[in-house]
C-alpha positions in Angstrom: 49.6 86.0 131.0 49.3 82.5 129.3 50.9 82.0 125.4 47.4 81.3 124.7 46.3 85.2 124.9 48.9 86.0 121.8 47.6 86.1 118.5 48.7 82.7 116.3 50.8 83.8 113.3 50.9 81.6 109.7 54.0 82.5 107.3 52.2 83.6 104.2 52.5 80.7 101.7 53.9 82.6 99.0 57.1 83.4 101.5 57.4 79.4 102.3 57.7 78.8 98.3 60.2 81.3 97.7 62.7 80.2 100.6 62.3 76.9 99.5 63.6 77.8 96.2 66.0 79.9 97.2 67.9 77.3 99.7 69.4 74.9 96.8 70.8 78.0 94.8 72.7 79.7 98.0 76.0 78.7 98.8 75.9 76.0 100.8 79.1 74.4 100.8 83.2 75.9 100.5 83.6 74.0 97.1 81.0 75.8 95.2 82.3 79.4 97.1 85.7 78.3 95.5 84.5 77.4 92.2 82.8 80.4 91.3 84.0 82.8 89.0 85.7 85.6 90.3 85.3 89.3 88.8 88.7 90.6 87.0 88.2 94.1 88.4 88.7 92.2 92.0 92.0 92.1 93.5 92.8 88.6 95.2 94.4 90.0 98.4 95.2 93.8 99.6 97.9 94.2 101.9 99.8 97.4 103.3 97.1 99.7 101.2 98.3 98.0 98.1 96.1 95.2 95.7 97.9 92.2 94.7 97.0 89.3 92.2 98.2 85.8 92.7 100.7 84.9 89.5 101.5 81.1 90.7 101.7 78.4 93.0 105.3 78.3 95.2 107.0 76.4 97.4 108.7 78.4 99.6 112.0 77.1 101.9 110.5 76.0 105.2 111.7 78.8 107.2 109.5 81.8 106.5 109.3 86.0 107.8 106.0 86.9 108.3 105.0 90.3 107.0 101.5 90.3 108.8 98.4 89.5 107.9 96.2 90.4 104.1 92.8 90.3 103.7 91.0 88.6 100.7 88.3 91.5 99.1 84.5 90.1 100.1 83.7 91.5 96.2 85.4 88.1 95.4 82.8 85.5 96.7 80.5 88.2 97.1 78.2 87.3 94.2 77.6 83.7 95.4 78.8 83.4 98.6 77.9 87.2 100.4 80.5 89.3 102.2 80.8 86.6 105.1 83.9 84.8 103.6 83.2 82.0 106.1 87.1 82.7 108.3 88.7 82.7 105.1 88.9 86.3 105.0 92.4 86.9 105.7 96.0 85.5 105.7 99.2 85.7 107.3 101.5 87.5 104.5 105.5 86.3 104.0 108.5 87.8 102.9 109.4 86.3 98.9 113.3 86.6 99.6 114.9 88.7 97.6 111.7 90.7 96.3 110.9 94.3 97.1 107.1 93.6 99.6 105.8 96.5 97.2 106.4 94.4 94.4 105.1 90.9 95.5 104.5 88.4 98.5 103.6 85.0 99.7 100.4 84.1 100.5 98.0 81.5 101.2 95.5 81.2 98.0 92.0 81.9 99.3 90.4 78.9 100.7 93.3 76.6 100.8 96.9 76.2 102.6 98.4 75.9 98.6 101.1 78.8 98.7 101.1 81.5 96.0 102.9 84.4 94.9 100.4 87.6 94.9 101.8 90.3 92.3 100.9 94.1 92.5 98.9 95.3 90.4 99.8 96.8 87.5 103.2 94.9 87.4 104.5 92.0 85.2 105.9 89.2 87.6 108.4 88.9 84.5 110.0 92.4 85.1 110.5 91.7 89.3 114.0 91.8 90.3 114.7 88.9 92.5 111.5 87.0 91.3 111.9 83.2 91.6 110.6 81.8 87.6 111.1 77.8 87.9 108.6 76.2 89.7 110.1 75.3 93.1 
């Protein structure tokens, strides 16, 4: 059986137009993923069954105890970006010495190798025993 004997299909024109306009509005490169805005009601990372927030950038003493690994929530590129989160969907969690894990960790921020302190929610980075305040 020759190609010849199937019937030729045409995309509907209509279908052409729309995924033509549809291709400059998708997320087509990281920066515009990391740029968009991010709903509140999100969490930034969940580790160990518990949602954290990142409170700052930290740089952290060069030896470091690995927890294990978080995951970034899809619902926060999810809007722009869909629930594919492009390998940046999880990190490798550390140890903030002298802080209880419930209470906080280190992180990677989403999208970058820039260092952050994720906060439970529901708790004031202010009130953390042990919690480093200066920058540094």
């Amino acid at each position: 059986m020759s190609l010849r004997s199937f019937p030729r299909t045409r995309t509907p024109r209509w279908l052409a137009v729309v995924t033509a306009l549809a291709l400059p509005v998708s997320c087509t490169s990281p920066a515009s993923c990391e740029d968009a805005v991010r709903d509140p009601g999100c969490p930034d990372l969940r580790f160990s069954g518990h949602l954290y927030d990142e409170w700052r950038a930290y740089q952290p003493p060069s030896i470091l105890q690995e927890l294990g690994d978080a995951a970034y929530p899809a619902c926060n590129d999810a809007e722009l970006c869909g629930p594919d989160l492009g390998g940046h969907a999880a990190t490798d969690v550390w140890l903030l010495e002298g802080v209880d894990v419930d209470e906080a960790i280190l992180g990677y921020r989403q999208n970058t190798e820039t260092y952050v302190i994720f906060v439970r929610r529901g708790l004031d980075a202010r009130t953390i025993a042990g919690m480093p305040q200066a920058a540094g």
